[in-house]
N, CA, C and O atoms as a Tripos MOL2 file, in Angstrom:
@<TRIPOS>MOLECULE
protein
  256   255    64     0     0
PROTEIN
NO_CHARGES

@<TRIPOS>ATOM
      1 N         -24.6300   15.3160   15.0110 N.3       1 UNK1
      2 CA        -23.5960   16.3170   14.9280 C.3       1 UNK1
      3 C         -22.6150   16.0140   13.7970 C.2       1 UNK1
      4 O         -22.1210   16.9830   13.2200 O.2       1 UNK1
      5 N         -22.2220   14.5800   13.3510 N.am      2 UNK2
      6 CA        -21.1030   14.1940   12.5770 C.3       2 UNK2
      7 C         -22.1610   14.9160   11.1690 C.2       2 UNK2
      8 O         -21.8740   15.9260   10.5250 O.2       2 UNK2
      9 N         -23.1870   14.1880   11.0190 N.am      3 UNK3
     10 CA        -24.1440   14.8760    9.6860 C.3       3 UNK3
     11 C         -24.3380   16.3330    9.8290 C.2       3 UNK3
     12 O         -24.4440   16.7450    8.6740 O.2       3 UNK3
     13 N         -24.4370   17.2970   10.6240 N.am      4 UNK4
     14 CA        -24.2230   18.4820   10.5310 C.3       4 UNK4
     15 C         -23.2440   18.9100   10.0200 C.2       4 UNK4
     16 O         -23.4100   19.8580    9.2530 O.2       4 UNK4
     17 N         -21.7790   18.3690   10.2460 N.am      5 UNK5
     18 CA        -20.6320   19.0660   10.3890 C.3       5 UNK5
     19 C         -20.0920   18.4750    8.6080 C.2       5 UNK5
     20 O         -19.0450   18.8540    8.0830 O.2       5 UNK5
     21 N         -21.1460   17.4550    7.9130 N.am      6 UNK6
     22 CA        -20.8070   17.1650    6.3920 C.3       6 UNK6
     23 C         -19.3210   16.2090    6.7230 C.2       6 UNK6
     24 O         -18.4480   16.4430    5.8860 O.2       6 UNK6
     25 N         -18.9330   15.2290    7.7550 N.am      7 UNK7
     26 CA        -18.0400   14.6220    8.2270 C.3       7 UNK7
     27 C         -18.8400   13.2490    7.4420 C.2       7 UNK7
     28 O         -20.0190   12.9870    7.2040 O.2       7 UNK7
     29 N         -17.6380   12.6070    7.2100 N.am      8 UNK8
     30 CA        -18.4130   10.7720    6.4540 C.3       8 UNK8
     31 C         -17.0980   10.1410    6.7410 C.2       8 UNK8
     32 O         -16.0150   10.7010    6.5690 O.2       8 UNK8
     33 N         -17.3150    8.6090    7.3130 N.am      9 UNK9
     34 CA        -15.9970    7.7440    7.7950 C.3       9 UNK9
     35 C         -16.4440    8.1630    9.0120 C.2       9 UNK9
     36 O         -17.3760    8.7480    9.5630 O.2       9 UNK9
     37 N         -15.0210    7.4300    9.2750 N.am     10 UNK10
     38 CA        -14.4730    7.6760   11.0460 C.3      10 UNK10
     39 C         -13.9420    8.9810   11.3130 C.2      10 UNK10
     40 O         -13.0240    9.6700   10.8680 O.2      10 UNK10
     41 N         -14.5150    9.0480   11.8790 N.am     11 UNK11
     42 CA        -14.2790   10.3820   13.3480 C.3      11 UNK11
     43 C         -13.1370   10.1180   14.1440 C.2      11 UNK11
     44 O         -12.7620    8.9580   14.3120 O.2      11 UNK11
     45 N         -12.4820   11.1900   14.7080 N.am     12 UNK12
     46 CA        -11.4590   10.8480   15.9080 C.3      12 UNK12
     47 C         -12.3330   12.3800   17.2910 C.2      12 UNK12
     48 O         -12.5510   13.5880   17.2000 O.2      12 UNK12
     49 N         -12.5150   11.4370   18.2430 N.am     13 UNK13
     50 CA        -13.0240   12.3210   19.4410 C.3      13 UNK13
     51 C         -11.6410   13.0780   20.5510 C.2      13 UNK13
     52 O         -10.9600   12.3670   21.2890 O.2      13 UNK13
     53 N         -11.5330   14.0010   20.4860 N.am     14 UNK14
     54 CA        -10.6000   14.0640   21.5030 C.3      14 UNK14
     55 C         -11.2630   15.8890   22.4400 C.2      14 UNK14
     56 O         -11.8740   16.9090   22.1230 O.2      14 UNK14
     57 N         -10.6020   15.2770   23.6610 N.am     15 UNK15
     58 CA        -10.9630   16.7310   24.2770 C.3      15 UNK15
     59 C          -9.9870   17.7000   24.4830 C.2      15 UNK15
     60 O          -9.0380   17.3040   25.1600 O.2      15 UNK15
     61 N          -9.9230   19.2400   23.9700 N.am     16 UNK16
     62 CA         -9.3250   20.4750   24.1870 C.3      16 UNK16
     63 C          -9.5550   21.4900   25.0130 C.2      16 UNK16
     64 O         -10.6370   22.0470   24.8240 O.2      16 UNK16
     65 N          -9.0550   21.8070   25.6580 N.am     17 UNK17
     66 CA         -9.2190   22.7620   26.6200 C.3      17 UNK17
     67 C         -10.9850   22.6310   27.4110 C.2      17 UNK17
     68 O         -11.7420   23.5950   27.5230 O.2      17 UNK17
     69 N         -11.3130   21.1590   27.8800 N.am     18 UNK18
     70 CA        -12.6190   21.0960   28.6610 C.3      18 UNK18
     71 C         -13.8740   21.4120   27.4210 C.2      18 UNK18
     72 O         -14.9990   21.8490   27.6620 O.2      18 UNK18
     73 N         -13.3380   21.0660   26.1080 N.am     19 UNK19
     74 CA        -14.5910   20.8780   24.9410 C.3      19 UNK19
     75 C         -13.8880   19.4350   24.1490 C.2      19 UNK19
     76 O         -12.7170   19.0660   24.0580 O.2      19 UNK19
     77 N         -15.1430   18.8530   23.6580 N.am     20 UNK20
     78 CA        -15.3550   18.0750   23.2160 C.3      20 UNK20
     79 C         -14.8430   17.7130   21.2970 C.2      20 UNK20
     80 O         -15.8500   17.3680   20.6790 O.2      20 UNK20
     81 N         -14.1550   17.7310   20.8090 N.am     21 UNK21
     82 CA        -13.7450   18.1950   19.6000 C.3      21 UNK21
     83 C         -13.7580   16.8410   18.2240 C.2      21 UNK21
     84 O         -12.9460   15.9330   18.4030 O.2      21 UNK21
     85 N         -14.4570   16.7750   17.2210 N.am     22 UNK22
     86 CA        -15.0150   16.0880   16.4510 C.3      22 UNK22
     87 C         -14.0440   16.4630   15.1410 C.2      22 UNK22
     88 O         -14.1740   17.5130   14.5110 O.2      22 UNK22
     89 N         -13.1710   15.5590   14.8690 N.am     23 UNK23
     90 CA        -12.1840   15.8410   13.4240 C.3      23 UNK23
     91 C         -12.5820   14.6970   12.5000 C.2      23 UNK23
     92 O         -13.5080   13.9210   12.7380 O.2      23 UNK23
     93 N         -12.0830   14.6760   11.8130 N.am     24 UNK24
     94 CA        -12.5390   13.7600   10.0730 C.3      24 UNK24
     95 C         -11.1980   12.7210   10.6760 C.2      24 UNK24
     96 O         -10.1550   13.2930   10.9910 O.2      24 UNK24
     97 N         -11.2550   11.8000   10.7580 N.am     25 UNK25
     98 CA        -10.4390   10.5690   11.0660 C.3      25 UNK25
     99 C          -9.4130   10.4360    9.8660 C.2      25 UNK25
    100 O          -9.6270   10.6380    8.6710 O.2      25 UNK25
    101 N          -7.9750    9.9530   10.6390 N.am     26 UNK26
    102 CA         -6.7860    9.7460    9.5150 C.3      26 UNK26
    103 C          -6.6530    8.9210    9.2680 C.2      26 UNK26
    104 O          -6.8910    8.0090   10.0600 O.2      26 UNK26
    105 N          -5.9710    8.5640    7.4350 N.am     27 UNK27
    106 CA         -5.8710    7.1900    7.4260 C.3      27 UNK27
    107 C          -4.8890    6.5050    7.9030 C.2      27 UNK27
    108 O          -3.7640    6.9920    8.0130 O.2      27 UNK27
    109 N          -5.1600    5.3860    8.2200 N.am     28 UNK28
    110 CA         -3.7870    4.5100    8.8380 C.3      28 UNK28
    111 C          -2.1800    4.5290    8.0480 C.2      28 UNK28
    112 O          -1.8490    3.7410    7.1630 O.2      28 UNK28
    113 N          -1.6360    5.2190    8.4050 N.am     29 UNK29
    114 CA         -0.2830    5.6280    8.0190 C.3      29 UNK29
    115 C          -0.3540    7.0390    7.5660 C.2      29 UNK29
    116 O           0.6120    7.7800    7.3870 O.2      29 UNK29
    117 N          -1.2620    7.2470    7.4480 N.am     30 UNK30
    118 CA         -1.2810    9.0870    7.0810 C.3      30 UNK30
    119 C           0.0560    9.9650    7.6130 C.2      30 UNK30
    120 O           0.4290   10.3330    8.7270 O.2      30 UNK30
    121 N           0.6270   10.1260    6.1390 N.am     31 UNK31
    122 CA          2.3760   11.2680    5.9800 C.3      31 UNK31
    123 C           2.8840   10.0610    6.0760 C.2      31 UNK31
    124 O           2.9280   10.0500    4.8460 O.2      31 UNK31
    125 N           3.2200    9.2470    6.3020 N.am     32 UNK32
    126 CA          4.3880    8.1210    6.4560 C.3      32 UNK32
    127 C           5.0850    8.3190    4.8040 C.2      32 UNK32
    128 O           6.3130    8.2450    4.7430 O.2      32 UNK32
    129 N           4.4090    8.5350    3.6620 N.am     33 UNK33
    130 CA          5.5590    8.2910    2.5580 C.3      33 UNK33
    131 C           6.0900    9.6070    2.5400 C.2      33 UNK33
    132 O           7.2580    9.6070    2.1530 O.2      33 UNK33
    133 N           5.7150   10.5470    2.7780 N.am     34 UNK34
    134 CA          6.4610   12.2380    2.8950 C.3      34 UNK34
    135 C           7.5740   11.8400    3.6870 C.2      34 UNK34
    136 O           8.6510   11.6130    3.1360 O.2      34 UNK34
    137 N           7.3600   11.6710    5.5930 N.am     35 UNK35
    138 CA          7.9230   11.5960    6.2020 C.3      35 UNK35
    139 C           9.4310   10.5650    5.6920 C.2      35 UNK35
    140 O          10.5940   10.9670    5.6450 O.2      35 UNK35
    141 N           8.9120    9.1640    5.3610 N.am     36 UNK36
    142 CA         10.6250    8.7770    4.5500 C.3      36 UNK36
    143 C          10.9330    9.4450    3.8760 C.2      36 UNK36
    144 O          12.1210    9.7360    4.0170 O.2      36 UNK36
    145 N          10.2030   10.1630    2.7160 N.am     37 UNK37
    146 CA         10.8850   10.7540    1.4220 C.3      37 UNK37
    147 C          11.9510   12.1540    1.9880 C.2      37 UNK37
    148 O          12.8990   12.7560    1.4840 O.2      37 UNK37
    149 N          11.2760   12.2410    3.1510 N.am     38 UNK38
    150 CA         12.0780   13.9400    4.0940 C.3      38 UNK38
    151 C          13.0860   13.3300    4.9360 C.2      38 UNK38
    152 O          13.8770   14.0960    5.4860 O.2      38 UNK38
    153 N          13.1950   12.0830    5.1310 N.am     39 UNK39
    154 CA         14.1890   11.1490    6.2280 C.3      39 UNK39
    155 C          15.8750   11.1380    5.1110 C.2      39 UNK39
    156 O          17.0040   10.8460    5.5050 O.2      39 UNK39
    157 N          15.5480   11.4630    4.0310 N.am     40 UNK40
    158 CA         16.8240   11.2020    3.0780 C.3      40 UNK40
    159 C          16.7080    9.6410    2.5050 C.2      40 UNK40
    160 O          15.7210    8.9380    2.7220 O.2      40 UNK40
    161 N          17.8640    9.2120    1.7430 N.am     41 UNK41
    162 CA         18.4770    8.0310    1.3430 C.3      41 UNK41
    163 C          18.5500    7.2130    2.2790 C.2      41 UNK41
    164 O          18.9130    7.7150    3.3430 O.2      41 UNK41
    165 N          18.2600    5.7190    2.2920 N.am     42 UNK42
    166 CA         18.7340    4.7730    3.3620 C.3      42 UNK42
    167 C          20.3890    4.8200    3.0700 C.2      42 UNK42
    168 O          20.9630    4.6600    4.1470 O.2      42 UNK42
    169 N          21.0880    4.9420    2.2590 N.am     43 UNK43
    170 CA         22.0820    4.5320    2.1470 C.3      43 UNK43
    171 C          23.1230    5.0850    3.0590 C.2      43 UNK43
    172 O          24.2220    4.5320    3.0950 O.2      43 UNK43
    173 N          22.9010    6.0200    3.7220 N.am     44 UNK44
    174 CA         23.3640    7.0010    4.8710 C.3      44 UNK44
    175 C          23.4160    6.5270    5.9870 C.2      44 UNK44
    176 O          24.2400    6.9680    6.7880 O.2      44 UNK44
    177 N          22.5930    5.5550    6.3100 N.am     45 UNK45
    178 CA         22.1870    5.1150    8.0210 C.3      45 UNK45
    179 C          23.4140    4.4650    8.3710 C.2      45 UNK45
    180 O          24.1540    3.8320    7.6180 O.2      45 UNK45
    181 N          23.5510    4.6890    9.6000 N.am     46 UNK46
    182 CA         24.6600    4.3410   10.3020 C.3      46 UNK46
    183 C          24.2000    3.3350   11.4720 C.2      46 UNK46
    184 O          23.0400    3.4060   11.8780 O.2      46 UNK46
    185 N          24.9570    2.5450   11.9320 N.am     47 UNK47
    186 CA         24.6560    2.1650   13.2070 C.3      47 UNK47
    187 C          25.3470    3.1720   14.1970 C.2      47 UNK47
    188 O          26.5150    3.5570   14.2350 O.2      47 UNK47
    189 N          24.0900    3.5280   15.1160 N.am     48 UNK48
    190 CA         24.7260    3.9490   16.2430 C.3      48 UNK48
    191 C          25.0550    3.5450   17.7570 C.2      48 UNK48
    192 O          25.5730    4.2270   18.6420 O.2      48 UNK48
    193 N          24.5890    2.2100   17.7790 N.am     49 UNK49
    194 CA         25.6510    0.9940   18.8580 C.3      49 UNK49
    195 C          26.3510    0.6810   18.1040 C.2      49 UNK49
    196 O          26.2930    0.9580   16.9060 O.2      49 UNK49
    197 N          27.6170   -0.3300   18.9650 N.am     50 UNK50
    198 CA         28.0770   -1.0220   18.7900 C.3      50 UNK50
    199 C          27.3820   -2.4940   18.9950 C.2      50 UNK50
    200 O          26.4920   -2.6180   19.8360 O.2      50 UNK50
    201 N          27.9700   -3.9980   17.9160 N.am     51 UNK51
    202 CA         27.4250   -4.7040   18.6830 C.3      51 UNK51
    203 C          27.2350   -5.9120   19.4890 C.2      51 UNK51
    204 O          27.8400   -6.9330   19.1640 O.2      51 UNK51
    205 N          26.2870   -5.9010   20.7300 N.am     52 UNK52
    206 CA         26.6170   -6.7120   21.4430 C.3      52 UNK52
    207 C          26.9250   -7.9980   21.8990 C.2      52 UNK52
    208 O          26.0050   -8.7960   22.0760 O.2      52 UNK52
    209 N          28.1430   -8.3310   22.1260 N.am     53 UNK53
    210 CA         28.7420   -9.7000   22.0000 C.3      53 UNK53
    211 C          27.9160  -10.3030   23.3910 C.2      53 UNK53
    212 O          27.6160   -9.8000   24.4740 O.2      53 UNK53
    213 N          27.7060  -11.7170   22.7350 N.am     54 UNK54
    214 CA         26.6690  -12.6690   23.6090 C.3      54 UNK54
    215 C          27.2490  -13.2220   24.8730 C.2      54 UNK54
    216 O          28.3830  -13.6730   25.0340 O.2      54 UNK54
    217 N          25.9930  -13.0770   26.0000 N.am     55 UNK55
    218 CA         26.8070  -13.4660   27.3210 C.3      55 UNK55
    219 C          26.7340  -15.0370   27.7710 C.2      55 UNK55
    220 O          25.9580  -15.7430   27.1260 O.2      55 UNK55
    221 N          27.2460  -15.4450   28.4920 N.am     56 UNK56
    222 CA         27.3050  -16.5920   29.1910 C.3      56 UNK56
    223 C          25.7300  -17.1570   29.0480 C.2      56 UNK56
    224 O          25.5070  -18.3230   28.7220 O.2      56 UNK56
    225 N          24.5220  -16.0560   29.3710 N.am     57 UNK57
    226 CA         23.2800  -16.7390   29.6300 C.3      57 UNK57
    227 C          23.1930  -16.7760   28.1230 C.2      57 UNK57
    228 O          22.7200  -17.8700   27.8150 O.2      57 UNK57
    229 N          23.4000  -16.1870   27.2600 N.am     58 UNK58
    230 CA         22.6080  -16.2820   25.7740 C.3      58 UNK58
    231 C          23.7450  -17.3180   25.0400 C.2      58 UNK58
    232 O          23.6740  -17.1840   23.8180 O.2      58 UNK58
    233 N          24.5800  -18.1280   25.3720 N.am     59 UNK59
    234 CA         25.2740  -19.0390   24.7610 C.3      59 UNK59
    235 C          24.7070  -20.2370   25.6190 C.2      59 UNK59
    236 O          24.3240  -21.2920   25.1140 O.2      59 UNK59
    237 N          24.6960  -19.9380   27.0730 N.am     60 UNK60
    238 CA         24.1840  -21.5870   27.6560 C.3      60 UNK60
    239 C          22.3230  -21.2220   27.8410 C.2      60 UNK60
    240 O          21.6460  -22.2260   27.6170 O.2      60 UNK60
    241 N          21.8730  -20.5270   28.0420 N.am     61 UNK61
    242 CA         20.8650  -21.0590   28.9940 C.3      61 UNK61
    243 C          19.6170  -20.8780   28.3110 C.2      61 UNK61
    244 O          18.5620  -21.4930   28.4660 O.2      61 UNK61
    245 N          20.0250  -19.5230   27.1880 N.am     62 UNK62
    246 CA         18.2600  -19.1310   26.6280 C.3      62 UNK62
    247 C          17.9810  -20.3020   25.0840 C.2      62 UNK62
    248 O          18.8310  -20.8470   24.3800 O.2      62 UNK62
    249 N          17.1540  -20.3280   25.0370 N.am     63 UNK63
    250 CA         16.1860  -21.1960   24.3580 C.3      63 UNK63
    251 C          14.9640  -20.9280   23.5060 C.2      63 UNK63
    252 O          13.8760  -21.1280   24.0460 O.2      63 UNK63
    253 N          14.9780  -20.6370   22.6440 N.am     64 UNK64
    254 CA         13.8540  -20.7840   21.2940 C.3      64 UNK64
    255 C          12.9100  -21.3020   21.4160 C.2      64 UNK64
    256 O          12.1320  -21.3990   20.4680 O.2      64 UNK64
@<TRIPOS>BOND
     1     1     2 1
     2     2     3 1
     3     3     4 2
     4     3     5 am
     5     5     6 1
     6     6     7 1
     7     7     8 2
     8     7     9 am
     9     9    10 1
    10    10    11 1
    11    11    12 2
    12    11    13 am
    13    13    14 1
    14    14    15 1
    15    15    16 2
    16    15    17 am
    17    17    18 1
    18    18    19 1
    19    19    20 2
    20    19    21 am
    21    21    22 1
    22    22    23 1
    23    23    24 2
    24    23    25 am
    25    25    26 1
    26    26    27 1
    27    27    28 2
    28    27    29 am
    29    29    30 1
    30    30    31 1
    31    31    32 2
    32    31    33 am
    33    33    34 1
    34    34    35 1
    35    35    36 2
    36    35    37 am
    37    37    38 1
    38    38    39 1
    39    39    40 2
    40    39    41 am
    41    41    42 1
    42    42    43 1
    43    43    44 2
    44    43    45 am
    45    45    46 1
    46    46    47 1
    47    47    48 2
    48    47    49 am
    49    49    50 1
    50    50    51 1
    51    51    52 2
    52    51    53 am
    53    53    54 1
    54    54    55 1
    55    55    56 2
    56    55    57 am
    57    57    58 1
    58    58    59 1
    59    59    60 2
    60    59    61 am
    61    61    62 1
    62    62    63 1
    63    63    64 2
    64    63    65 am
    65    65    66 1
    66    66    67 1
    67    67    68 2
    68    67    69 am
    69    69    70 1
    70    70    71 1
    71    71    72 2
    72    71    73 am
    73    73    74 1
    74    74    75 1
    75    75    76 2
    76    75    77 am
    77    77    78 1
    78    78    79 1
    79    79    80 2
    80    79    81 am
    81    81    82 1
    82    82    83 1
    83    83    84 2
    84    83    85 am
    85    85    86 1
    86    86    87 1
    87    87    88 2
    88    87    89 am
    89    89    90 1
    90    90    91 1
    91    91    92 2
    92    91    93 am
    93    93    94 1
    94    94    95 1
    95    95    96 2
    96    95    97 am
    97    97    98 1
    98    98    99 1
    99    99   100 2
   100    99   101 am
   101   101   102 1
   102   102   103 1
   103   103   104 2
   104   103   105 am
   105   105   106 1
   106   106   107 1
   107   107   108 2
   108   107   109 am
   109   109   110 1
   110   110   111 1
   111   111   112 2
   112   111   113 am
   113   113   114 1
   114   114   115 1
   115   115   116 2
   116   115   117 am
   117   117   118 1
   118   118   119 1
   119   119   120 2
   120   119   121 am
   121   121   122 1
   122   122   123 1
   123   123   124 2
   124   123   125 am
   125   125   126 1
   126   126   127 1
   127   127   128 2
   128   127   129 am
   129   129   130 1
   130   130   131 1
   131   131   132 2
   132   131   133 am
   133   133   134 1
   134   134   135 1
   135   135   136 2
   136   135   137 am
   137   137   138 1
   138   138   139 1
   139   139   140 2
   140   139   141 am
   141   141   142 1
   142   142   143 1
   143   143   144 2
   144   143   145 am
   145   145   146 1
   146   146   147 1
   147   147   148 2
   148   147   149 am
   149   149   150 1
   150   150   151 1
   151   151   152 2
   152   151   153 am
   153   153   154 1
   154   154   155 1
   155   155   156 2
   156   155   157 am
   157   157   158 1
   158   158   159 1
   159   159   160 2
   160   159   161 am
   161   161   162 1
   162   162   163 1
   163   163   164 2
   164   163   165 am
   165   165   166 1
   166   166   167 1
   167   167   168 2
   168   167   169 am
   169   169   170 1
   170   170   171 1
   171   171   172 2
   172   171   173 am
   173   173   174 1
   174   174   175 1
   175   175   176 2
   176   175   177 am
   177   177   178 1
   178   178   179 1
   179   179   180 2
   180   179   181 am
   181   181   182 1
   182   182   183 1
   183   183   184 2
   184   183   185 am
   185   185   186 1
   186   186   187 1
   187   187   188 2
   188   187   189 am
   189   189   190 1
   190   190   191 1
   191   191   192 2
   192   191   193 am
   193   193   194 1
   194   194   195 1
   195   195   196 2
   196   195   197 am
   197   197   198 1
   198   198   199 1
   199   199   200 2
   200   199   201 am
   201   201   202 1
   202   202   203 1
   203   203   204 2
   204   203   205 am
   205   205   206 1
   206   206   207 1
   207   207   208 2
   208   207   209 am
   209   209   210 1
   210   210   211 1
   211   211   212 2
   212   211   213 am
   213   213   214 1
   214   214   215 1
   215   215   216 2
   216   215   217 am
   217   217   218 1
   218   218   219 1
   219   219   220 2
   220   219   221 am
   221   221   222 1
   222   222   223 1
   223   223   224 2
   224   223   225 am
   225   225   226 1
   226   226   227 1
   227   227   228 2
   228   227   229 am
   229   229   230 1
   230   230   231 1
   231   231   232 2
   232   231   233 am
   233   233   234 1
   234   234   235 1
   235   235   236 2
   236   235   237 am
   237   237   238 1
   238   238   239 1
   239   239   240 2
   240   239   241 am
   241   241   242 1
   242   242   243 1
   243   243   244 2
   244   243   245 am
   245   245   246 1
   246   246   247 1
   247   247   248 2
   248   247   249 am
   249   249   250 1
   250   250   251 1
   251   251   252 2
   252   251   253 am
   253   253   254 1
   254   254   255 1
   255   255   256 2
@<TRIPOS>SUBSTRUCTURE
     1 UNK1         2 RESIDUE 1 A UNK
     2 UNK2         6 RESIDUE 1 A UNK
     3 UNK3        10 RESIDUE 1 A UNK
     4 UNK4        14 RESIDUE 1 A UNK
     5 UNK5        18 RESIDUE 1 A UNK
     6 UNK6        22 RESIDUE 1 A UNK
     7 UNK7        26 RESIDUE 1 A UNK
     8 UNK8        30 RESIDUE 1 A UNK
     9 UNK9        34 RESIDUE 1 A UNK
    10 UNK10       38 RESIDUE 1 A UNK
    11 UNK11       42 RESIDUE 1 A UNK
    12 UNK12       46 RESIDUE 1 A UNK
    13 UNK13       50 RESIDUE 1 A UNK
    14 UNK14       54 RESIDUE 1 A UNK
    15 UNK15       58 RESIDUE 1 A UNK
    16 UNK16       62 RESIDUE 1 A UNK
    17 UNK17       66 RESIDUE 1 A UNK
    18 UNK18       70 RESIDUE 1 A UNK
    19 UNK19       74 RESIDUE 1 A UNK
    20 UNK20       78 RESIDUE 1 A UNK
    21 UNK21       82 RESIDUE 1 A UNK
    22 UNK22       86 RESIDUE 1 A UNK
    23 UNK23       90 RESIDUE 1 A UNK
    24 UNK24       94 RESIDUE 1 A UNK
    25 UNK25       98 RESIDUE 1 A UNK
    26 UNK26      102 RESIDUE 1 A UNK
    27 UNK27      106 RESIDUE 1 A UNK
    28 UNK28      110 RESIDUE 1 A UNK
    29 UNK29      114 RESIDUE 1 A UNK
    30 UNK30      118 RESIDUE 1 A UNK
    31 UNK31      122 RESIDUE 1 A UNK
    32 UNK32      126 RESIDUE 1 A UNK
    33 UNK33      130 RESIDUE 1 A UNK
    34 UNK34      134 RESIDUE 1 A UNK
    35 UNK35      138 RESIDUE 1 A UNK
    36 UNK36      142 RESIDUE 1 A UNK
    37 UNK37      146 RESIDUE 1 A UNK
    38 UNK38      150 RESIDUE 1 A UNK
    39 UNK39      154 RESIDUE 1 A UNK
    40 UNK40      158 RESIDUE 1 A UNK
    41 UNK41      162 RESIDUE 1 A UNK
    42 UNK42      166 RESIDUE 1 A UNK
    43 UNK43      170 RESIDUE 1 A UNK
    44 UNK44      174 RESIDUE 1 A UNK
    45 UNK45      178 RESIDUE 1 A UNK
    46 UNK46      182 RESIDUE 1 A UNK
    47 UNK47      186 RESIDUE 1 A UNK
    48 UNK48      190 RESIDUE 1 A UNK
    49 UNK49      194 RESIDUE 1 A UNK
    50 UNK50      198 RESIDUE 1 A UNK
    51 UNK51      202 RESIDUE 1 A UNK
    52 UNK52      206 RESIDUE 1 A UNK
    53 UNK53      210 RESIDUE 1 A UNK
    54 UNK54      214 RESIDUE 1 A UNK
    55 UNK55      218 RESIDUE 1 A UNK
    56 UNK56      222 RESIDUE 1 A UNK
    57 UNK57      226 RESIDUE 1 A UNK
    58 UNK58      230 RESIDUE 1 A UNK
    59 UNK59      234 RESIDUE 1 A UNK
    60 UNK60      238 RESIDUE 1 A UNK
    61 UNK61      242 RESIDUE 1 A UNK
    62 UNK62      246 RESIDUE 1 A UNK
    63 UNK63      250 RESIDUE 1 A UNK
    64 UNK64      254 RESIDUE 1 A UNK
């Protein structure tokens, strides 16, 4: 079926509505440089916590 359909690489299988559906496989990160380039400037980012001052257990007890 993949040689019928003129498909080469990896395949992704998934099922739709109770059929079986055969797509041309994405590459690993596929849109990721669009998607930043559409995210804006880093220079904008904000923190949105505040942040958190260390408790009793993370000054005495936790360990590396």
């Amino acid at each position: 079926m993949i040689e019928q359909c003129s498909l080469e690489g990896p395949v992704e299988l998934s099922v739709e509505n109770d059929r079986l559906v055969i797509s041309p496989g994405r590459r690993l990160r596929q849109g990721w440089a669009e998607a930043f380039r559409n995210a804006g400037p880093a220079g904008q980012d904000e923190l949105l916590l505040e942040p958190m001052q260390a408790t009793e257990f993370d000054r005495e007890e936790w360990k590396w």
